[in-house]
PDB file as gemmi writes it, atoms N, CA and C in Angstrom:
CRYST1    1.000    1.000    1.000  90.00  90.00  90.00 P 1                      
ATOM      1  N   UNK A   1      52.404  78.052  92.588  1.00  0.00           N  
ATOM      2  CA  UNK A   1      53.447  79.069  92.622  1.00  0.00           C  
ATOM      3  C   UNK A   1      54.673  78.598  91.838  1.00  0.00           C  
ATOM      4  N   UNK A   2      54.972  77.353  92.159  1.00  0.00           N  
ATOM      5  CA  UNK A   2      56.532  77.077  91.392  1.00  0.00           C  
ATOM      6  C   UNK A   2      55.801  77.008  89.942  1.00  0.00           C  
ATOM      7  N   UNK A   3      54.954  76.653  89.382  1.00  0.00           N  
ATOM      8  CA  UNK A   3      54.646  76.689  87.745  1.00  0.00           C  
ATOM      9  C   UNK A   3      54.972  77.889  87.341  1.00  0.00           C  
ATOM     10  N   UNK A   4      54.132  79.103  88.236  1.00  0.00           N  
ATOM     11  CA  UNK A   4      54.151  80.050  87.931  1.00  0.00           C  
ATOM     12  C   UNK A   4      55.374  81.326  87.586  1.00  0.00           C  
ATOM     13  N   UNK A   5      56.146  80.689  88.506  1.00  0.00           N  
ATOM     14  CA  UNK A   5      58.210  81.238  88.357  1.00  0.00           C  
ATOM     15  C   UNK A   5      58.901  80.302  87.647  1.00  0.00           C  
ATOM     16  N   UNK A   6      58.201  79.718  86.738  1.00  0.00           N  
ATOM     17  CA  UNK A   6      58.903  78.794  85.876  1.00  0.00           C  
ATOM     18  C   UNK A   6      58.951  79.664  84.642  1.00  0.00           C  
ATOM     19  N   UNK A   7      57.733  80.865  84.273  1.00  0.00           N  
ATOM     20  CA  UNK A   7      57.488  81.747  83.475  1.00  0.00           C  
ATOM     21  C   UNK A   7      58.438  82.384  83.652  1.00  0.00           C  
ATOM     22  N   UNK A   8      59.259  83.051  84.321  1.00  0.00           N  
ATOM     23  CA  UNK A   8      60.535  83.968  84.594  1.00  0.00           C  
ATOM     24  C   UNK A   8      61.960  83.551  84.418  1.00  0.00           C  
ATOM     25  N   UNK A   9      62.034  83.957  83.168  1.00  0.00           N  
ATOM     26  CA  UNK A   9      63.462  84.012  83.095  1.00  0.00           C  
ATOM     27  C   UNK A   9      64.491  84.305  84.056  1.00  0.00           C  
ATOM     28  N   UNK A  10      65.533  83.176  84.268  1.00  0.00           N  
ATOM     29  CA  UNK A  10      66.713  83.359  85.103  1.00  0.00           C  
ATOM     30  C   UNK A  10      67.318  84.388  85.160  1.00  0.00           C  
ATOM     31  N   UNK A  11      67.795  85.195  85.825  1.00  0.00           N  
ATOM     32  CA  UNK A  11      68.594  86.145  85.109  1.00  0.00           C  
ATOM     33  C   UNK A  11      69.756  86.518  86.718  1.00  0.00           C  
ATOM     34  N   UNK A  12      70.357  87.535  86.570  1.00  0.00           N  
ATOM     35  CA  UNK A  12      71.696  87.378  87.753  1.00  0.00           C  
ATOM     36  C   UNK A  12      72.295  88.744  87.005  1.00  0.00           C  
ATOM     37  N   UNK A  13      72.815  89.977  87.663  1.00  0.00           N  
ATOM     38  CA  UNK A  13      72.981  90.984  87.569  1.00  0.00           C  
ATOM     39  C   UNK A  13      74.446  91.163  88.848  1.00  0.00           C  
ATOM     40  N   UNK A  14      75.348  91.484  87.677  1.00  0.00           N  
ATOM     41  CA  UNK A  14      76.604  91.795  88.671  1.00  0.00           C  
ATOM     42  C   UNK A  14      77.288  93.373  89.000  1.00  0.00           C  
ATOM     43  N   UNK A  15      77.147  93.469  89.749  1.00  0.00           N  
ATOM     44  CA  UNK A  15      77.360  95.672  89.676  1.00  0.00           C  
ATOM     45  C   UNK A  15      78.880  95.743  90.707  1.00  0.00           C  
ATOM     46  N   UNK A  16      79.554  96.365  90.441  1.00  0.00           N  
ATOM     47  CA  UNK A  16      80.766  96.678  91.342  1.00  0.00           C  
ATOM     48  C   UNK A  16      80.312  98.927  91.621  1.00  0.00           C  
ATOM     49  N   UNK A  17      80.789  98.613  92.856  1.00  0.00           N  
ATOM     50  CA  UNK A  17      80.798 100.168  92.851  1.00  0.00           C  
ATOM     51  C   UNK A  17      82.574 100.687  93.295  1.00  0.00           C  
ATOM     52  N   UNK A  18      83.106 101.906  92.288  1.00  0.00           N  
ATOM     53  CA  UNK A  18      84.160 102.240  92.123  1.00  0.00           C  
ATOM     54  C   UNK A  18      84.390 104.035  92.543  1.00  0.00           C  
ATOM     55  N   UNK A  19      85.378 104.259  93.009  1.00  0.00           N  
ATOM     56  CA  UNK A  19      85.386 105.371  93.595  1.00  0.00           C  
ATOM     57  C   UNK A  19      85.106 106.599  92.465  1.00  0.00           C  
ATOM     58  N   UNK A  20      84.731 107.695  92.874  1.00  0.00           N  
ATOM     59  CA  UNK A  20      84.949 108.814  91.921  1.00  0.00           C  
ATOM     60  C   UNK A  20      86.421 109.749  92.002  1.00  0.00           C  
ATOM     61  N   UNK A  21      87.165 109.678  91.628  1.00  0.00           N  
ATOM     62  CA  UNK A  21      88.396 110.594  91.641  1.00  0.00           C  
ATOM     63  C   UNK A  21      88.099 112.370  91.234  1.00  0.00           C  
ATOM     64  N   UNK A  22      88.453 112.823  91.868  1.00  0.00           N  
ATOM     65  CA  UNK A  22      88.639 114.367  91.794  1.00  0.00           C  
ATOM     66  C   UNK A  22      88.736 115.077  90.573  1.00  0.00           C  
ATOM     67  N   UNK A  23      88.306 115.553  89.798  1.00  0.00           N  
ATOM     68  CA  UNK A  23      88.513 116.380  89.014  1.00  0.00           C  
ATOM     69  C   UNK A  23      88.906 117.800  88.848  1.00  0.00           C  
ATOM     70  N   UNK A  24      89.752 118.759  88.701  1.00  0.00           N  
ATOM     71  CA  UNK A  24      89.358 120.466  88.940  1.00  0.00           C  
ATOM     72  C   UNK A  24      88.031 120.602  88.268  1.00  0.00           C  
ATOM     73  N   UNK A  25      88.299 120.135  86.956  1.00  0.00           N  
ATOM     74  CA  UNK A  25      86.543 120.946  86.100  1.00  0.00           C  
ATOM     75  C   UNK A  25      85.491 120.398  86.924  1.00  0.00           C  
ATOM     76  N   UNK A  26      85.658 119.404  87.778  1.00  0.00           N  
ATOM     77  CA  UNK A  26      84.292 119.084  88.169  1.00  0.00           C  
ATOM     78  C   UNK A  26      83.733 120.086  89.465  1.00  0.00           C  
ATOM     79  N   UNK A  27      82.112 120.914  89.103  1.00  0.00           N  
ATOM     80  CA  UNK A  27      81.931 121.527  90.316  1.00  0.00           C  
ATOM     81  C   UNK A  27      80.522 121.269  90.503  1.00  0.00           C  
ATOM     82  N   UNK A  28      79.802 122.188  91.008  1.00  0.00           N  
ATOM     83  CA  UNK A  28      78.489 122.486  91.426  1.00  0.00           C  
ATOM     84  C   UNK A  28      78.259 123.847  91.509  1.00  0.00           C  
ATOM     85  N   UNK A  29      77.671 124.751  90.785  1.00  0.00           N  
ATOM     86  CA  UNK A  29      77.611 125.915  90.874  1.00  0.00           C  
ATOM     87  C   UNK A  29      76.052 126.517  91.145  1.00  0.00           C  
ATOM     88  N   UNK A  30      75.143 127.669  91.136  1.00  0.00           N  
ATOM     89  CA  UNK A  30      73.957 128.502  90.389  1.00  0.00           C  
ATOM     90  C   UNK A  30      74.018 128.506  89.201  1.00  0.00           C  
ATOM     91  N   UNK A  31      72.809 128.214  88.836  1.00  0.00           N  
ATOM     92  CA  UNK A  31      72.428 128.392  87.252  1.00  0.00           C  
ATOM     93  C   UNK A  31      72.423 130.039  87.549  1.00  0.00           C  
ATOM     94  N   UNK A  32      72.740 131.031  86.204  1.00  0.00           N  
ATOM     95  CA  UNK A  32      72.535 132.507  86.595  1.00  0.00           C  
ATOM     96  C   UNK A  32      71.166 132.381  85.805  1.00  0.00           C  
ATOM     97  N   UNK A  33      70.394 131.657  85.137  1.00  0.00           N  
ATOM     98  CA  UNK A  33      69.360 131.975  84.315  1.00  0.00           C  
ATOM     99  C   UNK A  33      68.522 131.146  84.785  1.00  0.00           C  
ATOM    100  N   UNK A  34      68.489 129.837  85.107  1.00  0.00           N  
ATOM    101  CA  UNK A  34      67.892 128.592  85.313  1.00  0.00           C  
ATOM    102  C   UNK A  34      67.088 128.723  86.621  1.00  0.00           C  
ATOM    103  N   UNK A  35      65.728 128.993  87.078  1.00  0.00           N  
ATOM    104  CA  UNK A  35      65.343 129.022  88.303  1.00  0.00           C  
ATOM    105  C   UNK A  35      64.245 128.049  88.749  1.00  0.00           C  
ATOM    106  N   UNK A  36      64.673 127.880  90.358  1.00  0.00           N  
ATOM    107  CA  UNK A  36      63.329 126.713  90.621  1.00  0.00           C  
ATOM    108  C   UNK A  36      62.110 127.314  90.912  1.00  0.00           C  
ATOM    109  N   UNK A  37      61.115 126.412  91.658  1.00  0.00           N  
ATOM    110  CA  UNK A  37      59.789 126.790  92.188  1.00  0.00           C  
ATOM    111  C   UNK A  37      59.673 127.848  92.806  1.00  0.00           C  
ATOM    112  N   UNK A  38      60.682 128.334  93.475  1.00  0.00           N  
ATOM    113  CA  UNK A  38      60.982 129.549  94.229  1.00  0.00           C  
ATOM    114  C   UNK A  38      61.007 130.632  93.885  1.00  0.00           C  
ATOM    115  N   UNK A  39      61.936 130.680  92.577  1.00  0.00           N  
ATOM    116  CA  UNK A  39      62.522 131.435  92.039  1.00  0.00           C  
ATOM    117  C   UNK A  39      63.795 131.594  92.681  1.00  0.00           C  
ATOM    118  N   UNK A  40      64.464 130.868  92.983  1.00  0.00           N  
ATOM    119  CA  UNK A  40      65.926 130.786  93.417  1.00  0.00           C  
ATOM    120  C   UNK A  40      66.863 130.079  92.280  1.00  0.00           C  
ATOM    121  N   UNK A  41      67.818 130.408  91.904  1.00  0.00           N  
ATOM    122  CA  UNK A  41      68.981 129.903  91.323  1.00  0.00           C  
ATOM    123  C   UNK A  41      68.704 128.212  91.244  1.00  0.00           C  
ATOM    124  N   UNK A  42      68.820 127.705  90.388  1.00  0.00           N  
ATOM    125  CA  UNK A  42      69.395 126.274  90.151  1.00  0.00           C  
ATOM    126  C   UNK A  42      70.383 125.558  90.605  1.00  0.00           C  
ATOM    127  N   UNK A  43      70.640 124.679  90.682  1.00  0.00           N  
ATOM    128  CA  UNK A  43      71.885 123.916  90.862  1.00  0.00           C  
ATOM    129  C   UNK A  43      72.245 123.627  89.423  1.00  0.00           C  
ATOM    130  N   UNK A  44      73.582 123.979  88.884  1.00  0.00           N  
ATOM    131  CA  UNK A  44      73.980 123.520  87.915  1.00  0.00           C  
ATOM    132  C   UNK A  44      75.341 122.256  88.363  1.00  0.00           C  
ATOM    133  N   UNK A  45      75.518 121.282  87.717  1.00  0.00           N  
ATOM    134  CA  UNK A  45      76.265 119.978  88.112  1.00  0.00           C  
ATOM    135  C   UNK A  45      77.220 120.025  86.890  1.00  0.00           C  
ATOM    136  N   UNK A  46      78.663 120.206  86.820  1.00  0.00           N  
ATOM    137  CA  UNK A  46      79.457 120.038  85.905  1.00  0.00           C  
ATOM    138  C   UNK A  46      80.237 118.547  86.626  1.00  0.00           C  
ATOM    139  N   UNK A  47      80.236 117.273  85.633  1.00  0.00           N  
ATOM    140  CA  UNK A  47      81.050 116.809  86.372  1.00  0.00           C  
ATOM    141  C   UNK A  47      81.566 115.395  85.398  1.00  0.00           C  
ATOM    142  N   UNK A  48      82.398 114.881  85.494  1.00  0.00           N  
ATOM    143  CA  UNK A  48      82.960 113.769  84.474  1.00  0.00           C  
ATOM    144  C   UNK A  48      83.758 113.006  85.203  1.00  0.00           C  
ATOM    145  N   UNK A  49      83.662 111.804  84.647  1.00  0.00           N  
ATOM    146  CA  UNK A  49      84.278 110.543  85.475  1.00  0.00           C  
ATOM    147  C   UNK A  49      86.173 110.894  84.581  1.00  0.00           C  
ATOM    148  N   UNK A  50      86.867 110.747  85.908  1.00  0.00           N  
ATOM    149  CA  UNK A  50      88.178 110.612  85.584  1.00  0.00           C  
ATOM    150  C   UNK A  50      88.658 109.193  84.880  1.00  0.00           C  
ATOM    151  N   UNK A  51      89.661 109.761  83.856  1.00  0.00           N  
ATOM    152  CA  UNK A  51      89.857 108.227  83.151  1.00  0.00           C  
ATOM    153  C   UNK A  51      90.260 106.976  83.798  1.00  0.00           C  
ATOM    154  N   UNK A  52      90.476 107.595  85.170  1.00  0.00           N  
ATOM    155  CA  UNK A  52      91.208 106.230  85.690  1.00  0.00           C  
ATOM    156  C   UNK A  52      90.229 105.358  86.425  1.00  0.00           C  
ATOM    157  N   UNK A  53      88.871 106.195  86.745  1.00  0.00           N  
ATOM    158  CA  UNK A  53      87.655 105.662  86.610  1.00  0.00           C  
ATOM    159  C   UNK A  53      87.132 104.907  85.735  1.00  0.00           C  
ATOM    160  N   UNK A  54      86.834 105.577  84.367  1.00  0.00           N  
ATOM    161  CA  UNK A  54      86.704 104.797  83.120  1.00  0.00           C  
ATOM    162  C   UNK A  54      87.376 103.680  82.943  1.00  0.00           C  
ATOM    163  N   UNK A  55      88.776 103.118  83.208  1.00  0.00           N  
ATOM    164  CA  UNK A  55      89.596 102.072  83.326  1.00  0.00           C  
ATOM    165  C   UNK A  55      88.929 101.345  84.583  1.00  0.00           C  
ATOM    166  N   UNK A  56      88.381 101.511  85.687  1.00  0.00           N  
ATOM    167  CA  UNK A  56      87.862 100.714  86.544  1.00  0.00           C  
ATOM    168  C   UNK A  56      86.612 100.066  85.970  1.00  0.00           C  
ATOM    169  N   UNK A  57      85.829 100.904  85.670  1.00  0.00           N  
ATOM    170  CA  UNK A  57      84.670 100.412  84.880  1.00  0.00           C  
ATOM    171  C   UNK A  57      84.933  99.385  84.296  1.00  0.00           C  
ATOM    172  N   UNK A  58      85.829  99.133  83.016  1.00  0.00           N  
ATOM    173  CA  UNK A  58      86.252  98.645  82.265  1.00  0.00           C  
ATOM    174  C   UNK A  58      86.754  97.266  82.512  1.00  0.00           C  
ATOM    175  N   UNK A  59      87.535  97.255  83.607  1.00  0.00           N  
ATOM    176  CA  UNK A  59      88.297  96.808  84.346  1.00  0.00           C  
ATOM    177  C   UNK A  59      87.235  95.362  85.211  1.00  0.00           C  
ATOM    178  N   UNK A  60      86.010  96.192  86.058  1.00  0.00           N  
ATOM    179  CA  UNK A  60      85.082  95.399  86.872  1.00  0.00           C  
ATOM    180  C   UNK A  60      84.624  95.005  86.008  1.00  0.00           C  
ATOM    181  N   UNK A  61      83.622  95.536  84.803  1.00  0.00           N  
ATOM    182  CA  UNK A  61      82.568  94.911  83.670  1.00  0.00           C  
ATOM    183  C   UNK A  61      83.644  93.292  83.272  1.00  0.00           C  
ATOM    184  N   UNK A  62      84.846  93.315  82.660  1.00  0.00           N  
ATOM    185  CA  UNK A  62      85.562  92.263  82.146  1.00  0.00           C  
ATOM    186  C   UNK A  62      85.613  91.395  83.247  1.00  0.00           C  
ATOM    187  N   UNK A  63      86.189  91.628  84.826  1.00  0.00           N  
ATOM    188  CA  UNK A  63      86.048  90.805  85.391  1.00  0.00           C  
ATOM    189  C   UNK A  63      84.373  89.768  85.426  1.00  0.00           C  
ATOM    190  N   UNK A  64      83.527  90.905  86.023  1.00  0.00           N  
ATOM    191  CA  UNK A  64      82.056  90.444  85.946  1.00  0.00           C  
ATOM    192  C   UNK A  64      81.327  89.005  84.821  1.00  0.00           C  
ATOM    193  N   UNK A  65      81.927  89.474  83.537  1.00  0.00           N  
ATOM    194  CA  UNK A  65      81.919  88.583  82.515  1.00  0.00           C  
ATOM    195  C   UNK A  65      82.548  86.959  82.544  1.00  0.00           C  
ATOM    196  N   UNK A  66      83.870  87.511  83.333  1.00  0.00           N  
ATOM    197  CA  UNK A  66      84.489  86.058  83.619  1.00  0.00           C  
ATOM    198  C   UNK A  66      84.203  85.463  84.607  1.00  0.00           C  
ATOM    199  N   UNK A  67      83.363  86.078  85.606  1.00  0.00           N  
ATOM    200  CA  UNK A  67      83.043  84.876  86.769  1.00  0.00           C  
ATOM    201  C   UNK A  67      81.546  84.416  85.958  1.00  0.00           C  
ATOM    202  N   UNK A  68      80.646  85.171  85.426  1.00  0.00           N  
ATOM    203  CA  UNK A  68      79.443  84.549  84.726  1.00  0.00           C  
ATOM    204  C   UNK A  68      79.867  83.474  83.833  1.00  0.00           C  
ATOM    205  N   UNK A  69      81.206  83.711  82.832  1.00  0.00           N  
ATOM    206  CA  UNK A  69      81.441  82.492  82.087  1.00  0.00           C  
ATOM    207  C   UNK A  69      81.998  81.163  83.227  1.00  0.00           C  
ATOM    208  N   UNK A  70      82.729  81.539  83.926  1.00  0.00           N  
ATOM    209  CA  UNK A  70      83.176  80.401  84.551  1.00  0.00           C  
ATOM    210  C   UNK A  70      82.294  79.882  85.613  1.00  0.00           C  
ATOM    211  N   UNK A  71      81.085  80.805  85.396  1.00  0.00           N  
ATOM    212  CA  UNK A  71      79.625  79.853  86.333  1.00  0.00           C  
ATOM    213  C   UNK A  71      79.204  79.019  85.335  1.00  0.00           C  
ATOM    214  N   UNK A  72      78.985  78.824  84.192  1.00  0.00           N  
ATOM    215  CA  UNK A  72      78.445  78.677  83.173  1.00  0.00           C  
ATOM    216  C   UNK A  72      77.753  79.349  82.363  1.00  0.00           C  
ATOM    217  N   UNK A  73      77.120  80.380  82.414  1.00  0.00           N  
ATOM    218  CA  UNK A  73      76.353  81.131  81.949  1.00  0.00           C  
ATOM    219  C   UNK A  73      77.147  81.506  80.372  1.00  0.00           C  
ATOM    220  N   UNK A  74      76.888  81.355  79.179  1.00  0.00           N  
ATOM    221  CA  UNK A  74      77.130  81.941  78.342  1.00  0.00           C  
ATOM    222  C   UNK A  74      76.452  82.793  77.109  1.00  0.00           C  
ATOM    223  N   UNK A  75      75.085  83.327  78.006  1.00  0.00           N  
ATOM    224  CA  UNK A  75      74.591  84.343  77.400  1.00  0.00           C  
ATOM    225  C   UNK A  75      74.290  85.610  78.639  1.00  0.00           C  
ATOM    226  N   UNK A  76      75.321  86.315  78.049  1.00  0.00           N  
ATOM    227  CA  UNK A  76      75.925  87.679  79.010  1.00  0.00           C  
ATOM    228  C   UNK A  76      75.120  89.250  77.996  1.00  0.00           C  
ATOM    229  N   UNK A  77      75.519  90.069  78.625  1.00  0.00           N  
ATOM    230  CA  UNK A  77      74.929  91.387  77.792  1.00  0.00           C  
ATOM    231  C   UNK A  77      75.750  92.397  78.667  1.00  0.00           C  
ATOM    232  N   UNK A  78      77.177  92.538  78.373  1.00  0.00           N  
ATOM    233  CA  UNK A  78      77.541  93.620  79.372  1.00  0.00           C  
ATOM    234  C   UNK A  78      77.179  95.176  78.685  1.00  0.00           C  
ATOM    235  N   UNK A  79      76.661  96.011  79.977  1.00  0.00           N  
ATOM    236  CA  UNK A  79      76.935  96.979  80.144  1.00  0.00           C  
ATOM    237  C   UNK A  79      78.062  97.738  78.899  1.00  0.00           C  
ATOM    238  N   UNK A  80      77.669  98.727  78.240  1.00  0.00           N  
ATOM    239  CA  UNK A  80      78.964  99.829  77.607  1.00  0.00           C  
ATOM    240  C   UNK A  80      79.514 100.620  78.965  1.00  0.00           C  
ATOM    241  N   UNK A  81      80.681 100.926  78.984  1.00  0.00           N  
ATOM    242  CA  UNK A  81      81.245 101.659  79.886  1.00  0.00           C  
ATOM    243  C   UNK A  81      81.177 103.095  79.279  1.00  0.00           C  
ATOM    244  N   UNK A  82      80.297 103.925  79.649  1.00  0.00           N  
ATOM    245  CA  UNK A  82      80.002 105.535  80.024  1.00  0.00           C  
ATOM    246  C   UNK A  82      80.149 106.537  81.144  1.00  0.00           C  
ATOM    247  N   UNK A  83      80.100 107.406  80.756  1.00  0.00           N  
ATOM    248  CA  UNK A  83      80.205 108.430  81.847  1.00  0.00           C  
ATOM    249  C   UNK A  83      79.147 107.970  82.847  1.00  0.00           C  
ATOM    250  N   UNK A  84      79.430 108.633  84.115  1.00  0.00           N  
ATOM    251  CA  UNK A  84      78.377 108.704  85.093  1.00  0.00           C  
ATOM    252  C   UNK A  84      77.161 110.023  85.166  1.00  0.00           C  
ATOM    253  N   UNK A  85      76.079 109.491  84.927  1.00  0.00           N  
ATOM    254  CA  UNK A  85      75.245 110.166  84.343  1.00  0.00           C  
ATOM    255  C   UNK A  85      74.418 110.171  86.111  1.00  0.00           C  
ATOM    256  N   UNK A  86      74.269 109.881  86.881  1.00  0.00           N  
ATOM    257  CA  UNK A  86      73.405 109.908  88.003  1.00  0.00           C  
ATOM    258  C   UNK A  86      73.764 108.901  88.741  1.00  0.00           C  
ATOM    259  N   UNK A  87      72.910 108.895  90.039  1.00  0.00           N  
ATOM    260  CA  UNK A  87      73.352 107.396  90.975  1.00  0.00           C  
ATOM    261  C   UNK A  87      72.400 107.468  91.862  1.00  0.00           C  
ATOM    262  N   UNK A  88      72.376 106.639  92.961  1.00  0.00           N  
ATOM    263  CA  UNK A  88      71.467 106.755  94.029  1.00  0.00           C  
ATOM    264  C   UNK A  88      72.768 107.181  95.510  1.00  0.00           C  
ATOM    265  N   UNK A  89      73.486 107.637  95.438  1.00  0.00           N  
ATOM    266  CA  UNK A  89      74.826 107.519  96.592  1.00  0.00           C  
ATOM    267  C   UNK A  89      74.847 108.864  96.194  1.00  0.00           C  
ATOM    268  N   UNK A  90      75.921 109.362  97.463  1.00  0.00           N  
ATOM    269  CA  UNK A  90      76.630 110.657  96.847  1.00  0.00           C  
ATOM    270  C   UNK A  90      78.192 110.114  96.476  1.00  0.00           C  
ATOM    271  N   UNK A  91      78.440 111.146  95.747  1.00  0.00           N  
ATOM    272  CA  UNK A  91      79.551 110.617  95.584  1.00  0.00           C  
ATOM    273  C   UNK A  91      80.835 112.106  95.549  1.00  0.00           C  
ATOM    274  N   UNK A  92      80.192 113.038  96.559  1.00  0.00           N  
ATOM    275  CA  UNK A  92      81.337 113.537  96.911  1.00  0.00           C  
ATOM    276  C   UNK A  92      81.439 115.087  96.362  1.00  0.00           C  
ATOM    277  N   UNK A  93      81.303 116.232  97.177  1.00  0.00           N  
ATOM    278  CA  UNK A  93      81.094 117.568  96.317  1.00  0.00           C  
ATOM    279  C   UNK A  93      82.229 118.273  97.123  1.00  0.00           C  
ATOM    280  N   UNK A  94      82.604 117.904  97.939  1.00  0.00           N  
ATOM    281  CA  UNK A  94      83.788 119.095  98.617  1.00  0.00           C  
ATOM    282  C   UNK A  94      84.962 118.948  98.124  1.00  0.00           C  
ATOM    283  N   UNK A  95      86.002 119.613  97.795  1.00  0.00           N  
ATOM    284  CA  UNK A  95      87.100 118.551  97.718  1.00  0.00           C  
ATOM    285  C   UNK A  95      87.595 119.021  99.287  1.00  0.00           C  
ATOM    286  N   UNK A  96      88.832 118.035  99.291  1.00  0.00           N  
ATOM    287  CA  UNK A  96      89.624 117.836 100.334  1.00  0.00           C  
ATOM    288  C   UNK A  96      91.456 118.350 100.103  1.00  0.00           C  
ATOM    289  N   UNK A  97      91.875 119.122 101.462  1.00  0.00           N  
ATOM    290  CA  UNK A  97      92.906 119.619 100.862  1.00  0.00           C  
ATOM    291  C   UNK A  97      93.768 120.774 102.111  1.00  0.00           C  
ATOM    292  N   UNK A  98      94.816 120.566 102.112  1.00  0.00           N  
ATOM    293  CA  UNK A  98      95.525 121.449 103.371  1.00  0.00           C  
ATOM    294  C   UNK A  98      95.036 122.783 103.018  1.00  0.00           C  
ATOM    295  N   UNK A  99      94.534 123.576 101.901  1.00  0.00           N  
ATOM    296  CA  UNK A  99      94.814 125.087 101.802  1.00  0.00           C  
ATOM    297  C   UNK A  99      93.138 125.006 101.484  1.00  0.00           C  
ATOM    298  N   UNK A 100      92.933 125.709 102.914  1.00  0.00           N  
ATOM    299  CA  UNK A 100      91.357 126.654 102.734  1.00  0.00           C  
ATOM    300  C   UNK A 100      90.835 127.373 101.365  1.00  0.00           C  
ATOM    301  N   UNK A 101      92.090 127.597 100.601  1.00  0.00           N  
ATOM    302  CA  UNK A 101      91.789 128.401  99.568  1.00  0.00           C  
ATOM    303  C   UNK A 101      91.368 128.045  98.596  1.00  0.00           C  
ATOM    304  N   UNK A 102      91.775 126.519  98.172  1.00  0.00           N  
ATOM    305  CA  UNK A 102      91.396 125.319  97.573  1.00  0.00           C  
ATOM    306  C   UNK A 102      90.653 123.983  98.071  1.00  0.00           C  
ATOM    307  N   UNK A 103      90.317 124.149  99.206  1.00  0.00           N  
ATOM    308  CA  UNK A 103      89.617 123.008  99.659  1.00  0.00           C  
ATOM    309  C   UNK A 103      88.703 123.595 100.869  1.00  0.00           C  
ATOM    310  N   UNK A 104      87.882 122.449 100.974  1.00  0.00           N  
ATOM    311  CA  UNK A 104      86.896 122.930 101.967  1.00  0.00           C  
ATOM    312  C   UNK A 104      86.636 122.156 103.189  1.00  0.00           C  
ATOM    313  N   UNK A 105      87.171 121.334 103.178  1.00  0.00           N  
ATOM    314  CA  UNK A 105      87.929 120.054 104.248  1.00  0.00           C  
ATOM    315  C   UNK A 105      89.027 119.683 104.271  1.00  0.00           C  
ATOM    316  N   UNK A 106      89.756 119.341 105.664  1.00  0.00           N  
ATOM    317  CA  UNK A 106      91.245 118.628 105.516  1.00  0.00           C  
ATOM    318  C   UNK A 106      91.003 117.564 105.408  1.00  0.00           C  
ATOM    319  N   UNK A 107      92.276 117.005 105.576  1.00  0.00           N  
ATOM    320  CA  UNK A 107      93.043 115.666 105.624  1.00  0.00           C  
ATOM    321  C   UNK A 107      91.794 114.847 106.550  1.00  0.00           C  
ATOM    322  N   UNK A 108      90.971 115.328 107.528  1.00  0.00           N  
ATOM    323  CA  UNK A 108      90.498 114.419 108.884  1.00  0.00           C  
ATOM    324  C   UNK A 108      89.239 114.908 108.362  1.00  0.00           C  
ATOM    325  N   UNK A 109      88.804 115.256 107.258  1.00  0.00           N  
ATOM    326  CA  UNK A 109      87.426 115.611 106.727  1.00  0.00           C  
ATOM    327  C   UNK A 109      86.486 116.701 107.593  1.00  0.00           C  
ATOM    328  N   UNK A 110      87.279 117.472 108.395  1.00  0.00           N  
ATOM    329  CA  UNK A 110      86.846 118.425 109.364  1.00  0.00           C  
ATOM    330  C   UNK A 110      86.765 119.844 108.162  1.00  0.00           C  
ATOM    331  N   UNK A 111      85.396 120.524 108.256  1.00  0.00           N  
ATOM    332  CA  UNK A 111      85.827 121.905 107.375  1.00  0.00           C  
ATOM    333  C   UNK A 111      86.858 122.742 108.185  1.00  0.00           C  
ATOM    334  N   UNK A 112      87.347 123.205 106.907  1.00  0.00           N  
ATOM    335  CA  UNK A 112      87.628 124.863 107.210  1.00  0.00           C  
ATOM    336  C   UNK A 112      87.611 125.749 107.833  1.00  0.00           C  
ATOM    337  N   UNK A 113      86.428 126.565 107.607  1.00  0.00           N  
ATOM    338  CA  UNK A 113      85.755 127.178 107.529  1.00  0.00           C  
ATOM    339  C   UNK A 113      84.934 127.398 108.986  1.00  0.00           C  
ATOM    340  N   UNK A 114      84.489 126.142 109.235  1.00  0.00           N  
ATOM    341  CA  UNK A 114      83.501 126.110 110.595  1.00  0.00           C  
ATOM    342  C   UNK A 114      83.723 125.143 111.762  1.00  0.00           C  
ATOM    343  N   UNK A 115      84.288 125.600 112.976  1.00  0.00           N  
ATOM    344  CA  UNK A 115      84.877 124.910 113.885  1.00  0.00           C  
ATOM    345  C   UNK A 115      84.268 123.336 114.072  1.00  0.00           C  
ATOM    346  N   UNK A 116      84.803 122.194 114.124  1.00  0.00           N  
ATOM    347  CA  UNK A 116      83.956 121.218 114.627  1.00  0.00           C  
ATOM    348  C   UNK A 116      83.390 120.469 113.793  1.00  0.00           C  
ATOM    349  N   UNK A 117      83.464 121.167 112.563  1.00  0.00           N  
ATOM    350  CA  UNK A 117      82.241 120.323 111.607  1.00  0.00           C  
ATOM    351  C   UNK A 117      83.160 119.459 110.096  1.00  0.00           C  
TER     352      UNK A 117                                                      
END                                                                             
């Protein structure tokens, strides 16, 4: 067995996870054309990482780099910092907000809309 993981390259993978900030353009709507197995409406996903996100990204990747150099490691391959294209988490579809009219939860993450919940 140890010969055999001698074949495998070392390797060490550093990931930070960073909040998503609010957007207005960002929503979740019906596709009006787009339909599933059902024949029901789609989910259409409009949504973009806020710049101050993009600066976190940016921000963790550089750190990430400097604790690998100051382990020793000096063959790195960071990550480009891009939009968020998918994830395995949610990361958040209601917004939050004193006016029902604009939000769909308060301050205490209780809806609106439906007593209790």
């Amino acid at each position: 067995m140890k010969e055999a993981l001698k074949q495998f390259p070392n390797t060490v993978s550093v990931a930070a996870f960073c909040t998503s900030l609010p957007l207005e353009t960002n929503n979740i709507s019906l596709d009006p054309d787009l339909k599933d197995d059902w024949g029901l409406p789609a989910m259409r996903v409009a949504c973009k990482d806020h710049p101050d996100g993009m600066k976190t990204k940016q921000f963790f990747t550089d750190r990430a780099m400097e604790i690998l150099q100051a382990a020793g490691e000096h063959n790195t391959w960071p990550t480009p910092v891009s939009e968020t294209t998918g994830g395995g988490h949610l990361m958040g579809t209601c917004r939050m907000g004193n006016d029902p009219r604009t939000s769909v939860v308060d301050k205490f993450h209780k809806a609106h809309d439906v007593p209790n919940v």
